[in-house]
N, C-alpha and C positions, 0 to 999 in steps of 0.2 A: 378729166380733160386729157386728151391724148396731143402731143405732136408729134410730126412727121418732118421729116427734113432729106436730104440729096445729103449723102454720104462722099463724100469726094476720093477718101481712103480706100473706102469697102468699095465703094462701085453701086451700091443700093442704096438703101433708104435706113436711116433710124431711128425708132421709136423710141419716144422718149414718155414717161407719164412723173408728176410729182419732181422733173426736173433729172431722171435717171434713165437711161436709155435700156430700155428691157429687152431691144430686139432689135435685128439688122434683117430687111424682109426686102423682097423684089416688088413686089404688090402687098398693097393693101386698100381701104376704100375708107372712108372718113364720111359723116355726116351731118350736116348743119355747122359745118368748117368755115371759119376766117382764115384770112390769108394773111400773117403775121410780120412786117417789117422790123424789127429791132433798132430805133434812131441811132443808138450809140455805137453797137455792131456795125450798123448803116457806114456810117462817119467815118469810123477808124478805118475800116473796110478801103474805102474810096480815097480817103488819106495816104493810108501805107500801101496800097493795093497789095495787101495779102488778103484770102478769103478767110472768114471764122463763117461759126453757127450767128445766124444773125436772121434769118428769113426761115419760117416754116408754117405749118399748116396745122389750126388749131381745130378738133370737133371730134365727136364718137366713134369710135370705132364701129362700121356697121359690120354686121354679119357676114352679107352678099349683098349684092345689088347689079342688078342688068346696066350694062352702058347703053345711055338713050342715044336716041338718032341723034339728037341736038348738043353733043358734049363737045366743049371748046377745049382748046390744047390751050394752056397757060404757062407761061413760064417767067423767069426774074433772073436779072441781071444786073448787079448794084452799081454795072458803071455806064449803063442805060437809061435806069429808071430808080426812086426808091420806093418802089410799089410792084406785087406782082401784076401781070400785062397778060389781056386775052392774047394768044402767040399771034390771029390774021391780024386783029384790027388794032393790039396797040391799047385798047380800052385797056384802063386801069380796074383790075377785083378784086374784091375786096370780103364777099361770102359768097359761097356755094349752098344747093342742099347735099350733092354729093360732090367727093373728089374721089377718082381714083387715083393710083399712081401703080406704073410697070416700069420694064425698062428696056427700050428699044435699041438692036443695038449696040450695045453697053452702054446709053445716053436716059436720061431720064423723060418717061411720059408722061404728064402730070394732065386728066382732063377732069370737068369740071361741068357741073348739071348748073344750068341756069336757076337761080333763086326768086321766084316769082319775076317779075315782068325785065330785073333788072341783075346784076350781078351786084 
């Protein structure tokens, strides 16, 4: 199981597998991914308002994969929500089949292929 998380340091992304971060990457694509809240991360977090790793993106590393017409921009904000949020609508997700992540801007793109009917 891989996660992925917003590097706040580097500017990218860190992969982390087995709890060790193997890589700092601009993109990568994830599949059959949850979207990981950390309660106690959460808490301290919104407590002390300092940021830690506390939110990231659980699933397989895919290969490639095409971005569909239909991919939502997601993003998380722990003194918004304690859940990652489709970015239009606010809806709370919770799995994907795909995620990709880039980085726009120097800001992070996180989108997200709808999982059968429902996120």
């Amino acid at each position: 199981m891989t996660e992925v998380y917003w590097n706040l340091h580097k500017g990218g992304y860190s992969v982390r597998e087995r709890g060790r971060v193997i890589a700092h990457v601009d993109h990568i694509v994830l599949r059959d991914a949850r979207f990981v809240v950390q309660r106690g991360g959460y808490e301290r977090t919104v407590r002390e308002r300092v940021k830690r790793v506390h939110a990231m993106v659980r699933g397989g590393v895919a290969e490639s994969a095409q971005l569909p017409h239909g991919a939502v921009a997601v993003t998380y904000n722990p003194y918004r929500a304690d859940h990652f949020q489709v970015r239009a609508s606010g809806e709370r997700i919770d799995t994907a089949r795909l995620v990709w992540f880039g980085v726009k801007d120097g800001k992070p793109l996180v989108l997200a292929e709808q999982f059968g009917d429902r996120f």
